[in-house]
N, C-alpha and C positions, 0 to 999 in steps of 0.2 A: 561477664563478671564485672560488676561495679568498682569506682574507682577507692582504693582502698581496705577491698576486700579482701581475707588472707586461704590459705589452701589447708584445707584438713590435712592431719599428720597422716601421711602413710599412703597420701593420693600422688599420683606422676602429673605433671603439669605440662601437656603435648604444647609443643612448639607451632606455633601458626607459623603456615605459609606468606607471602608477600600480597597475594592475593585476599587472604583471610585478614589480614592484619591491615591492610586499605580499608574491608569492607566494614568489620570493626570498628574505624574510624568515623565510615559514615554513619554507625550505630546499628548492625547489622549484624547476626551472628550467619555463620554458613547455614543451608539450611538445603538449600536445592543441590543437585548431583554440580558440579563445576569437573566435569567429562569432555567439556566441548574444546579443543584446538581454535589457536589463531584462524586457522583456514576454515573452519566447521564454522565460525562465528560470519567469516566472510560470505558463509557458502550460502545462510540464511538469509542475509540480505540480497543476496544476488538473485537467490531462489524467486524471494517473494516481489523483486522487481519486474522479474522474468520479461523478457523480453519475447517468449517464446506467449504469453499470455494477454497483455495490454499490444504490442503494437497487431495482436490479431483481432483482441476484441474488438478495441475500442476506434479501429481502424475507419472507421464511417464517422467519427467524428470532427476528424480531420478530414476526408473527402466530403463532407457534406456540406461542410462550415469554413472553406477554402481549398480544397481540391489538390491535385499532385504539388503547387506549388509552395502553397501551405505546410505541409508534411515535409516535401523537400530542402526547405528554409527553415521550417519554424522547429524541427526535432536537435537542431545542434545549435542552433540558436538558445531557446527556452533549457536544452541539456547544462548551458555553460552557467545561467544564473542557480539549476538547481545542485549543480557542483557545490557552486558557494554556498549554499544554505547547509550540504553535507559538510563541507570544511567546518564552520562555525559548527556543525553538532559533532564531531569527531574531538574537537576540542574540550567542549562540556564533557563527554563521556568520560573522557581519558583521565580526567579530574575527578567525577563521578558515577566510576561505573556500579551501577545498580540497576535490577531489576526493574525498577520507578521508573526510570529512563526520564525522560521527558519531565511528566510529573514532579519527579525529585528534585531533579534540576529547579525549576521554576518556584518551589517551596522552598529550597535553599535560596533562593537568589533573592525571588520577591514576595516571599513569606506564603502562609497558609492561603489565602481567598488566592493569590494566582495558583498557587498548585492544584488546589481543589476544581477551578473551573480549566487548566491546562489538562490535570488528569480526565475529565469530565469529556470533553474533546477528545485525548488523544484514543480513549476506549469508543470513542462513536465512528471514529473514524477505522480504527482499526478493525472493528465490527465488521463495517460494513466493506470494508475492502476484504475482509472472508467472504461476505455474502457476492461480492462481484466477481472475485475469482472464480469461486465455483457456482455460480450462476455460468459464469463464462464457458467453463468447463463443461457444463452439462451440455449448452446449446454444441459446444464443436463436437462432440462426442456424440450428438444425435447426427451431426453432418457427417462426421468420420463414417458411424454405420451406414446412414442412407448413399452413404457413396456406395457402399459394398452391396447395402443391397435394396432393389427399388422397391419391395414390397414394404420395408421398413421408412421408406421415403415417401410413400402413399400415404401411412399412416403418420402423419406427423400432427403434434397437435401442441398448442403451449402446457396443456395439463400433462401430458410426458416428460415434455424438457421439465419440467416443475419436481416432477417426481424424481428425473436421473439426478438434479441438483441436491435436494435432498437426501438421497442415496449417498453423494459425493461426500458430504456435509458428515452423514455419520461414518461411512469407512473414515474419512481423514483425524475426527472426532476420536477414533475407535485405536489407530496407529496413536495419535497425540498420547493416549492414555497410558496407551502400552510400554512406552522404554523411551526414556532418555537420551538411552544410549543406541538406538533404533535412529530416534529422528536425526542426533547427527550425521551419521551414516548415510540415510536418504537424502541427509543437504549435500552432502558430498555427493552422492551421484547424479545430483541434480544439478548441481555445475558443469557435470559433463557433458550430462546431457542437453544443459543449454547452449554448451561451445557447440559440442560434435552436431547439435541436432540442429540448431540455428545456421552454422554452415553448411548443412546438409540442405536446408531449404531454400539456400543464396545459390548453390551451385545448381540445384536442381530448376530454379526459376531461372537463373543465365544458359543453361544449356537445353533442356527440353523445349520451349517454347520456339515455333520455327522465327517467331517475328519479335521484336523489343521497340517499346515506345521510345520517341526521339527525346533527346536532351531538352527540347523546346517542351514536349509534350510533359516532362518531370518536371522540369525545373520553372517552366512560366503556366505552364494551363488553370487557371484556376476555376472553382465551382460553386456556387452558392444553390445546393437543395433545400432550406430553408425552409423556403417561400418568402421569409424576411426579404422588406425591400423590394419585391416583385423579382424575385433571384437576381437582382443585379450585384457582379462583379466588380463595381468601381464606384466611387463617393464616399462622401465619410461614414452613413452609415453602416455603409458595408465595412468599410476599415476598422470601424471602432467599437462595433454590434457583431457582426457575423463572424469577423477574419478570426477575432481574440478566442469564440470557442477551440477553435483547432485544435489550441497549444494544451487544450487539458486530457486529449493523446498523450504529450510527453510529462505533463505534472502527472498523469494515472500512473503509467505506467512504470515511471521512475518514482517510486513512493514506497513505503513500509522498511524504508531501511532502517530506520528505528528498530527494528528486529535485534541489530548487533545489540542496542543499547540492551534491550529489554533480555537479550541472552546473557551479560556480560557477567552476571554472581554465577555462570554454570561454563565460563571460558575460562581457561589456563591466560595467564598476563592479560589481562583483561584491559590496561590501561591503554596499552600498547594495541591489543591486540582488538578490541574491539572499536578503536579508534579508526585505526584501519581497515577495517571489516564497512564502515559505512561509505570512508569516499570513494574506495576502492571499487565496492559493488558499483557506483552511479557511475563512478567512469568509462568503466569495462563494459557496464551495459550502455549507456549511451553512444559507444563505439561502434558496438553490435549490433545496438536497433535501428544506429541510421542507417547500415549496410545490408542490413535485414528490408526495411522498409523502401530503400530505391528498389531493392530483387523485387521487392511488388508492384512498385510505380512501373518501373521497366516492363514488366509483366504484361501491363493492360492492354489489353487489342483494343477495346471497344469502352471509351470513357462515358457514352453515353448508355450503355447497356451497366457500367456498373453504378452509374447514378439508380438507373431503375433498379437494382437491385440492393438497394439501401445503401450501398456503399462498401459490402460486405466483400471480405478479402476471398471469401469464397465463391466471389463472382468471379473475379480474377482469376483465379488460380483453371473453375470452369470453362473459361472465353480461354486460357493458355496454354491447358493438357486436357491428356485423356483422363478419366475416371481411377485409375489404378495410379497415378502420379498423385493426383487433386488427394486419394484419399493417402497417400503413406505421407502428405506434407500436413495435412489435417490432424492426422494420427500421430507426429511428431509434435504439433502443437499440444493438442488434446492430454498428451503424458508429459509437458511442461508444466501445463494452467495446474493438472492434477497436484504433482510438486509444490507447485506457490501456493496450491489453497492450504495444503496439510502446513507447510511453512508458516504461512496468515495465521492459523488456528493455533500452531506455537506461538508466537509474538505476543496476539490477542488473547490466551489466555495468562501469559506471565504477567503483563500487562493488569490486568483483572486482578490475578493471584497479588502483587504489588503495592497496587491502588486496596485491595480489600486488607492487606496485610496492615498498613493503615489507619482503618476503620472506616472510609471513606464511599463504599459503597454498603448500599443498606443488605442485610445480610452475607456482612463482612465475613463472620464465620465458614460459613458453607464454602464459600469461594478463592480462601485461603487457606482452608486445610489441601496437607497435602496426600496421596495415596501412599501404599507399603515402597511403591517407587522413585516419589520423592518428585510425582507429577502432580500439578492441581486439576485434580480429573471435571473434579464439578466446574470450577471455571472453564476448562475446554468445554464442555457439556452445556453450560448457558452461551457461551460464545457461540456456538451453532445451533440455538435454538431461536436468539435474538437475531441472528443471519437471514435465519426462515422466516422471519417472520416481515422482517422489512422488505422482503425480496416479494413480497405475495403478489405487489400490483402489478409484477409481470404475468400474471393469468390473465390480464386483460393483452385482447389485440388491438395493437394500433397500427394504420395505414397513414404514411404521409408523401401527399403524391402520388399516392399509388404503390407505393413502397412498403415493406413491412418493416417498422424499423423498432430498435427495443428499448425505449423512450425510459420505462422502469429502470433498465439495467444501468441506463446513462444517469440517469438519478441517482442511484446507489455510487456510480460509479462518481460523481461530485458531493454526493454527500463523505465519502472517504477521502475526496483531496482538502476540501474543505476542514474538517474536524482533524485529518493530522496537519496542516499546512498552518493552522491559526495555535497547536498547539505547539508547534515548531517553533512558533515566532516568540512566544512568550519566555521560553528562558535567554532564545538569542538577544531579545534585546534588554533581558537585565543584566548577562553576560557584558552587552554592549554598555552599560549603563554602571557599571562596576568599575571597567577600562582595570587601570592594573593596579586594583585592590584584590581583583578575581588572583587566587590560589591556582594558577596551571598545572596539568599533569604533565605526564613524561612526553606524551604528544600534543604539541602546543600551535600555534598561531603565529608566536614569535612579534606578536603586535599589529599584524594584518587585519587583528578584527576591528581595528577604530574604520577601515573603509569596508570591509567583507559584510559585518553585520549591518550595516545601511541597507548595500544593496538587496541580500539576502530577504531585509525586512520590505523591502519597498516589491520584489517581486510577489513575495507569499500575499502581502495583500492584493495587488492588482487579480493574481489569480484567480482567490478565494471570492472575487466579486463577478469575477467572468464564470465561474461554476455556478453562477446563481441564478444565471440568464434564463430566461425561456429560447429550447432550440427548434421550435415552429413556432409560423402565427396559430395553429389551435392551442398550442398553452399560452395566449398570451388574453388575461381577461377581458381587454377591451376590442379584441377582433370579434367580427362575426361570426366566424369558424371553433370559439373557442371551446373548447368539451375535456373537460377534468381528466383523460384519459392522455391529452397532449401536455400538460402539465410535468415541468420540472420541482417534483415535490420538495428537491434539495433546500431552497428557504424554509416551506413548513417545517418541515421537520426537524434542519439544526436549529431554526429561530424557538421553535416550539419547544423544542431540550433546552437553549439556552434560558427560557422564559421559567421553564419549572425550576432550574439550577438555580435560578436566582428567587423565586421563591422559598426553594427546599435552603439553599442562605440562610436568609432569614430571620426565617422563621424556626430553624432548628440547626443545621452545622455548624454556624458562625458562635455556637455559642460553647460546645465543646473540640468541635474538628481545630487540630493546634499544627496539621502538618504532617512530617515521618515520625513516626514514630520511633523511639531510642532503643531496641532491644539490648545494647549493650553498653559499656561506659566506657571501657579501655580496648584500645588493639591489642595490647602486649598478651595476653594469657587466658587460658579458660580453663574450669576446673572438669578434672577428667570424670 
């Protein structure tokens, strides 16, 4: 209802909630179910961190790019800067909680061209951290069965995993559609089962295994499979080239918790509650994942057997137990990753719904309407078809060293730290850039951000440039060895998005695109 307008005679004029009457404010009418609990909001971020997911997959990135030491040091180390980048966004949120998340944020702060290219980012990123989730999912869920059965372990091929991934992509697609009130419920027991199932994997790696690597062997062994460097462990380039891929282990897999933001028009006390919902998931999981991740280092009998075998936590787990243990810890992972993709594909589609509400993505319509349930089906529905499709050059096999290692997956998996990590940065540092002209909400900072937002900004870039790297000499174009299949395509591909974004500029956005759009004028009332 605009400001000024009056109420026909004979109409009730509903009282808005605290919630309604903030979002109002932002120029927002209710519109999405707001069903979600404080906890339900927390439970989305924790989900799609998952710890039961990134420190399985992405586990060879850290042993391959500096070995147990690496991982040992570098996951509560790199945990503590991306604390603070959650601090600094707990704080935006609480101020403005909307669906926009990120996006909004940075259109409020630093006007249209940042929102437009933060939004542009934060929907690549979160894309594609769908597409590596359940890329992830499908590979452990092919290992879950070939544990169980050898006939299905004979037949193994990347056009299968291809296919289970896909499959995943539409069941989660197919749940997203269906209820609102479903997916809370599934983040709720997806917390459970990332406590119960995560410590189920810690005890069962400390007690079944007769033997446990030494504290020498976790905390100093280090690895360079590379090839960079001729695998040497010591010099600068190893320091400043090899050792840095490690830490995007913990940038993977501590990521998407932007989720709270983008749930927060469908959470009860949203200010409060979605605030909390982001530092809280990063802290809890990074608690979990280092305690998770030494049960693995501890684990290893044979560091040189799980070099050859790409680095893969399912080496570990083979060289530790028998077959009936490796698959019920496999199969505990495998019904995590499941959880975080269906989660991912929430975020990433409200995100889209958001951004299109907008007008800001080109067939804004389709992607913003909502269903009879008050889901934006078609945006879930392009989110897992643009998944599929960046994921394809994992049909190709690559061998490095002699290793099978999934070169694709690790590309998707930095094209997502990348695209949310650069669109993180951009409202923190107008936030930063504001100091205390910025409007606080109920969960505030208290003034900590004139040093938080520094560092926060000084990490996200160093990362966003280590995600860029080539992680063999065959992707590196001036080796001998080089062949487009070793290739970390993460530069093409966000440089290539960011190249069109600034000609789709312009040449056409900059000349109507003005920002959020105002659905409404006043908080106080709306006509019945």
């Amino acid at each position: 209802m605009s400001e000024g307008a009056t109420v026909p005679e004979g109409h009730e004029v509903p009282e808005l909630s605290a919630d309604e009457k903030q979002l109002a404010e932002l120029g927002y009418s209710q519109e999405l179910q707001r069903s979600w609990s404080g906890f339900s909001n927390f439970a989305i971020s924790f989900s799609i961190i998952s710890i039961l997911a990134g420190c399985f997959t992405s586990f060879g990135l850290g042993w391959n790019n500096g070995g147990p030491a690496a991982i040992a040091w570098g996951w509560p180390i790199v945990s503590l800067f991306i604390l603070v980048i959650g601090l600094c966004m707990s704080e935006l949120v609480s101020a403005y909680p909307t669906s926009g998340g990120i996006y909004w944020w940075a259109s409020k702060l630093g006007g249209a061209k940042a929102g437009y290219y933060t939004g542009w980012l934060n929907l690549i990123g979160l894309i594609a951290i769908v597409a590596s989730v359940a890329y992830g999912c499908a590979t452990f869920l092919d290992l879950t069965l070939g544990t169980f059965s050898q006939s299905w372990l004979d037949g193994y091929s990347l056009t299968r995993v291809f296919i289970i991934f896909v499959i995943i992509l539409v069941v989660a697609a197919v749940v997203n559609i269906f209820s609102s009130n479903l997916l809370a419920i599934i983040n709720n027991i997806s917390v459970w089962w990332h406590v119960f199932g995560a410590a189920a994997v810690i005890l069962i790696l400390a007690i079944v295994p007769s033997h446990h690597a030494s504290l020498s062997d976790v905390f100093a062994k280090t690895v360079n499979n590379s090839g960079i460097f001729s695998g040497a462990t010591s010099g600068v380039g190893w320091l400043f080239f090899v050792l840095p891929i490690s830490a995007i282990l913990t940038q993977y897999t501590i990521t998407g918790y932007d989720a709270s933001a983008h749930l927060s028009e469908e959470t009860h006390s949203a200010a409060d509650g979605a605030a909390k919902g982001i530092w809280r998931s990063i802290f809890y999981s990074a608690i979990g994942g280092w305690i998770l991740l030494l049960a693995f280092l501890f684990a290893v009998q044979d560091s040189d057997g799980v070099s050859k075998g790409g680095g893969a936590v399912s080496v570990i787990f083979a060289q530790a137990m028998s077959s009936g243990w490796v698959g019920t810890v496999l199969l505990i992972s495998t019904a995590g990753q499941f959880f975080c993709a269906m989660a991912c594909m929430t975020s990433s589609s409200r995100m889209l719904y958001a951004f299109s509400r907008d007008r800001a993505v080109p067939g804004h319509r389709l992607w913003s309407s909502l269903n009879a349930k008050k889901v934006p089906a078609n945006g879930v529905l392009l989110s897992a078809v643009i998944a599929a499709i960046i994921t394809l050059p994992a049909l190709v096999k690559v061998d490095i060293n002699g290793a099978p290692v999934p070169v694709a997956f690790f590309a998707v998996v930095s094209i997502g730290v990348v695209g949310l990590y650069l669109a993180f940065a951009v409202p923190i540092y107008y936030r930063w850039k504001a100091g205390d002209v910025f409007a606080v909400g109920s969960w505030n900072l208290r003034g900590h951000h004139r040093w938080l937002a520094p560092v926060a900004l000084v990490e996200i870039i160093i990362t966003s440039i280590i995600a860029l790297f080539p992680t063999s000499l065959g992707g590196m174009p001036w080796d001998p060895s080089f062949e487009w299949k070793f290739v970390n395509y993460t530069p093409l591909l966000v440089g290539g998005v960011l190249i069109l974004l600034w000609v789709y500029w312009h040449l056409s956005v900059k000349k109507w695109f003005t920002g959020p759009i105002q659905q409404v004028g006043t908080p106080e009332k709306t006509v019945a």
